[in-house]
VOGU-3710 file (C-alpha; in Angstrom, 3 decimals, decimal comma):
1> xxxxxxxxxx> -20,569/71,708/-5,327  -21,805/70,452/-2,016  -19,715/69,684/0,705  -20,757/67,459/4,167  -18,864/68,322/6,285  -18,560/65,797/9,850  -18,681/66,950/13,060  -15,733/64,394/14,756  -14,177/64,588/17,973  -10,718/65,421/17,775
11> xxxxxxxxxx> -8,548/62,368/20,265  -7,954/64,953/22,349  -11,745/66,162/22,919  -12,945/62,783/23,822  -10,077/62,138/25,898  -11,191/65,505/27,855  -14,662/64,353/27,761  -13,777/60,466/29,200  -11,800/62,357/32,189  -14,022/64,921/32,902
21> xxxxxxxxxx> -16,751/62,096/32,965  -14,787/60,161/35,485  -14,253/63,435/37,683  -18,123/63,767/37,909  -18,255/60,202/38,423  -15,921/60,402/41,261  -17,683/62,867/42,660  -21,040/61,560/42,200  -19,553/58,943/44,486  -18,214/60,830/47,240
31> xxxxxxxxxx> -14,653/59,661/47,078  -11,560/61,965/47,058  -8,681/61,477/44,167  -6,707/59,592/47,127  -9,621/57,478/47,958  -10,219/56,364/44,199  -6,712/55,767/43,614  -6,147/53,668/46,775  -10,115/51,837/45,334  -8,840/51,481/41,981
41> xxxxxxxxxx> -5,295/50,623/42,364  -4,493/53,769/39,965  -1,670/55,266/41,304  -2,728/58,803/42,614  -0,554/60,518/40,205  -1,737/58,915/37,426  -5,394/59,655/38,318  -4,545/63,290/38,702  -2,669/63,143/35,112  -5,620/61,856/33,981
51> xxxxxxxxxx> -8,268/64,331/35,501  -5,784/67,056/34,717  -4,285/66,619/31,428  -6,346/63,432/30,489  -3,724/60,617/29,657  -3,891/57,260/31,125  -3,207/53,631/30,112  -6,373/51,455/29,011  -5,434/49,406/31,758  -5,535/52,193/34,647
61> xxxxxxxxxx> -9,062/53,661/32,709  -10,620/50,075/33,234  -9,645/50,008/36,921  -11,003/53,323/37,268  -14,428/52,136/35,572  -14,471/49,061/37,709  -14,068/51,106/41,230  -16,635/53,358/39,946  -19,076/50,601/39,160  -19,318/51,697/35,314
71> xxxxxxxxxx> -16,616/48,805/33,747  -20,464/47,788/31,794  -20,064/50,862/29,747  -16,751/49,184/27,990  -19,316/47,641/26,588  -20,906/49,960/24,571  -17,550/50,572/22,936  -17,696/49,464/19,140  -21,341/48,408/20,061  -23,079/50,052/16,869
81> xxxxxxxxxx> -22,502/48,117/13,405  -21,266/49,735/10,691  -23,594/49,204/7,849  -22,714/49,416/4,242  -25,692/50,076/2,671  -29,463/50,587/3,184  -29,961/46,856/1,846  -27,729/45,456/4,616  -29,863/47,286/7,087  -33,375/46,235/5,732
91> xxxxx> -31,520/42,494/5,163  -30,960/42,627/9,102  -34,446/43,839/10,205  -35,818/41,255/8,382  -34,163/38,310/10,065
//
């Protein structure tokens, strides 16, 4: 019997990735926690929930994105199509 067996991303990991991704970000930028929050309108506890034990809003995460000029990579979210089968693919190359 063969089993496949996925490699997915528990909520939690890509929650940990997002805010460790925003951290770096942050940093990449030069700006302090205080200076983000006060930037993003985040409130600093929040941000430092979020880079500590990575929970925050959708609402607080876009504000985040926007002060850190990244709100384009909401973008990608949902981006790739789900494809049924190998027919819909070839169906869609060919248009």
């Amino acid at each position: 019997m063969n089993t496949i067996v996925l490699e997915q991303q528990t909520p939690a990991e890509i929650a940990k990735t997002i805010a460790t991704t925003v951290r770096l970000r942050r940093k990449e930028h030069g700006f302090s926690q205080e200076e983000l929050s006060q930037r993003s309108g985040v409130s600093l506890g929040s941000l430092k929930r979020f880079e500590n034990r990575h929970e925050i809003s959708l609402k607080s995460l876009i504000k985040l994105a926007i002060a850190l000029d990244a709100e384009d990579d909401f973008a990608l979210l949902f981006a790739r199509k789900h494809y049924q089968s190998i027919q819909e693919i070839i169906d869609e190359q060919n248009r």
